[in-house]
C-alpha positions as a printed Julia matrix, in Angstrom:
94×3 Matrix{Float64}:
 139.48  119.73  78.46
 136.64  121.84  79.61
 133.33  121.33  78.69
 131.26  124.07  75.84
 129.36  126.68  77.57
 125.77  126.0   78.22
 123.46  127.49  75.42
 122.26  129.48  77.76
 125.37  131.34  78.82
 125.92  132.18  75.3
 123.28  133.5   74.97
 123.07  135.58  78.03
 126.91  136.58  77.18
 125.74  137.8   73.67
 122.72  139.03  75.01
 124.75  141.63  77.28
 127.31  142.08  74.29
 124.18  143.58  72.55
 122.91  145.83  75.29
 126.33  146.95  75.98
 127.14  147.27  71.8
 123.61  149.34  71.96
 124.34  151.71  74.93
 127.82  152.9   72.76
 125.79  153.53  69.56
 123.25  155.87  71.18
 125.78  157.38  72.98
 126.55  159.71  69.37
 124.6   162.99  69.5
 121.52  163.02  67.7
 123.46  165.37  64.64
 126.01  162.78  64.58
 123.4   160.16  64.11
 121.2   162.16  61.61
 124.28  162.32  59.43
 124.95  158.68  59.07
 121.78  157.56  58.79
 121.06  155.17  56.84
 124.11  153.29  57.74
 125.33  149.99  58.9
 128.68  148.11  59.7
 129.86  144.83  60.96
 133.24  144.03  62.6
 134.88  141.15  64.49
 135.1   141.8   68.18
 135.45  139.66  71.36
 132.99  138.7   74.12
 134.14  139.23  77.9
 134.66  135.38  77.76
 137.2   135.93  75.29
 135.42  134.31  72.38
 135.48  135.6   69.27
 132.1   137.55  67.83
 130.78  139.59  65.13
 128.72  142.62  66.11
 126.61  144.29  63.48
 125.37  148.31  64.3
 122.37  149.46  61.74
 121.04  153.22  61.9
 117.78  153.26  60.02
 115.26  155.76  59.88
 112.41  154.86  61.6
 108.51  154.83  60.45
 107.11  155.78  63.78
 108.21  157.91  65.3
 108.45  159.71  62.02
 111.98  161.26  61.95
 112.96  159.11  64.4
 115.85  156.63  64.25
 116.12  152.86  65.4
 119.26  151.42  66.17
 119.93  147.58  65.81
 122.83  146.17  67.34
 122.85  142.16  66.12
 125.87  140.04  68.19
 126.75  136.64  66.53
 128.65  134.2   67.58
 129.56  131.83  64.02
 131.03  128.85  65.7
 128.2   128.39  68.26
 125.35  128.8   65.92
 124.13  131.79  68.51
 123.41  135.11  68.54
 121.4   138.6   70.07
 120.15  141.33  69.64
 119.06  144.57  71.19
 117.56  147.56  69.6
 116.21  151.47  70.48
 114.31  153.71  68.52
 115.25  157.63  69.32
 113.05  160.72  68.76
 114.8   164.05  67.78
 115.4   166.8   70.61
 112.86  169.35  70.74
């Protein structure tokens, strides 16, 4: 039988989940953003280690910058209590 991950390693996994989770939802163009926002969804997904996780993406509008908008990416991992998260706040083009 092998052993649980260290809590650390979960965390690190989930914390890169996040970051990885956050670099996909800014990839949208700042239209598609604007038109979604505010909006937020959570799936089931897995982490590179195969286990299984749920990832949560939130567009909000943001208070400063004014117009701009933060995106939250949360990364949860139920069965080992854990979870990350990683977040960006964009300004609109000029």
């Amino acid at each position: 039988m092998t052993p649980d991950p260290k809590p650390e390693s979960v965390r690190d996994e989930l914390s890169a989940l996040a970051i990885e989770e956050l670099d996909a939802a800014c990839a949208l163009t700042w239209v598609e953003m604007k038109r979604i926002t505010p909006w937020g969804d959570t799936f089931e997904g897995f982490a590179p280690s195969g286990r299984q996780v749920e990832i949560e993406r939130r567009y909000l509008w943001a208070h400063e910058p004014a117009g701009g908008i933060l995106v939250e990416i949360e990364v949860r991992d139920p069965a080992a209590r854990e979870g990350a998260e990683a977040r960006a706040v964009l300004c609109a083009p000029l």
